[in-house]
VEXTOR-779998 format. One record per residue (C-alpha): residue number from 1; residue in one letter; chain; x, y, z. Coordinates in steps of 0.5 Angstrom, whole numbers, plus 2048, in hexadecimal, padded with zeros to 3 digits. Last residue first. Layout:
N
<i->NUM aa->A ch->A u->X v->Y w->Z>
...
END
This chain:
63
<i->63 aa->X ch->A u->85F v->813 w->81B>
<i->62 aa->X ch->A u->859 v->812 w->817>
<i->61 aa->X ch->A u->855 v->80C w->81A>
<i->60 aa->X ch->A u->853 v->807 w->816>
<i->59 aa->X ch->A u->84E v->805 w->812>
<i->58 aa->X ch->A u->84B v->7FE w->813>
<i->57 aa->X ch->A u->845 v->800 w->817>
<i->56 aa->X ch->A u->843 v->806 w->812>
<i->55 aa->X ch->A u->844 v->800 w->80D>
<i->54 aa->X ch->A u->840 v->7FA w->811>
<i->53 aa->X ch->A u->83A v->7FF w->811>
<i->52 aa->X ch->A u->837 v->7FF w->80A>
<i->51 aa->X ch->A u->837 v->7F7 w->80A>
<i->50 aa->X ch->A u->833 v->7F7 w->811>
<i->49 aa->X ch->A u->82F v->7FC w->80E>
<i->48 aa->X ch->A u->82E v->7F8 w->807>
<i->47 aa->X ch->A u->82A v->7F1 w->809>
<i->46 aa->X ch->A u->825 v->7F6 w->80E>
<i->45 aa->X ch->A u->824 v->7FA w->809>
<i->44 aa->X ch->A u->823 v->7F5 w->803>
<i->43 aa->X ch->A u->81E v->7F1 w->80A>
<i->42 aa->X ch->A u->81A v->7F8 w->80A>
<i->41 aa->X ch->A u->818 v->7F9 w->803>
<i->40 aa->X ch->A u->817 v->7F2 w->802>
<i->39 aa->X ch->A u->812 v->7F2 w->808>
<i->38 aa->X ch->A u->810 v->7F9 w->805>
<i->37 aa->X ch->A u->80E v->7F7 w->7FE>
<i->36 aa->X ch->A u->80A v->7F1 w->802>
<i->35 aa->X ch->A u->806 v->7F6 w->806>
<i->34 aa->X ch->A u->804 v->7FA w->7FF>
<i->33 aa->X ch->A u->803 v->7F3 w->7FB>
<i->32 aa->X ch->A u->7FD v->7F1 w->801>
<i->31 aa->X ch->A u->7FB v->7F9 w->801>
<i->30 aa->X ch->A u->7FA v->7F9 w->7F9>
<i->29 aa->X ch->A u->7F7 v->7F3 w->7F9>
<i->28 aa->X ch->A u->7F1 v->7F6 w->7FE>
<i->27 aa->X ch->A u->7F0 v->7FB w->7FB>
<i->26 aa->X ch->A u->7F0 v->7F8 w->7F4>
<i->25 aa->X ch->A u->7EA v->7F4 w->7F8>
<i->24 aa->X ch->A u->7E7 v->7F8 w->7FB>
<i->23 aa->X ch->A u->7E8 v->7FC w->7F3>
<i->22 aa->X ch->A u->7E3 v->7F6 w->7F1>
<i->21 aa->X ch->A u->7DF v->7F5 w->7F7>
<i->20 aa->X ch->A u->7DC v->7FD w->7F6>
<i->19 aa->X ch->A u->7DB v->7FC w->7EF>
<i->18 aa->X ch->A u->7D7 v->7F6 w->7EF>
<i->17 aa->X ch->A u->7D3 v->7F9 w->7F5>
<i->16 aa->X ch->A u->7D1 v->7FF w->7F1>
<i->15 aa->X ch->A u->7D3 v->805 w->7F1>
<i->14 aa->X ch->A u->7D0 v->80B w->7F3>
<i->13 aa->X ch->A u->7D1 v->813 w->7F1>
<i->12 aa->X ch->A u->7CA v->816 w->7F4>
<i->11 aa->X ch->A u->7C6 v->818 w->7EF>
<i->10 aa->X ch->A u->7C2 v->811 w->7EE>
<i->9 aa->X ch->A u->7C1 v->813 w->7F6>
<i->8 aa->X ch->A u->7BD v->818 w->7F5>
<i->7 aa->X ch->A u->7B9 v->816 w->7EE>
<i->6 aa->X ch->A u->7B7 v->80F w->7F1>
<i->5 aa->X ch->A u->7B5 v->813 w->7F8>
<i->4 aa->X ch->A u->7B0 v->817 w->7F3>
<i->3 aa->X ch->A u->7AE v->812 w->7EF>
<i->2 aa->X ch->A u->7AC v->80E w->7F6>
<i->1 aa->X ch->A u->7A8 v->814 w->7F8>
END
């Protein structure tokens, strides 16, 4: 009985623990540099719209 149950669950695609800490842990990096990209992201954006809306606002009006 417990060789059937080795030979069961060894077909079974498994990893270890060491394997699933250490792509834990590239998730969790990968999330962190993710989150700051979109803070830069966001503050590039919010420098630029003011600057982008100052030519529409300077025009004048065709007459």
């Amino acid at each position: 009985m417990r060789e059937r149950a080795k030979e069961w669950i060894g077909r079974m695609d498994f990893v270890s623990r060491e394997e699933f800490e250490a792509v834990k842990q590239m998730a969790a990096t990968a999330r962190a540099e993710a989150e700051a990209l979109k803070a830069r992201l966001d503050k590039l954006e919010g420098a630029a719209a003011p600057k982008a809306a100052k030519p529409a606002a300077a025009r004048k009006p065709k007459a």
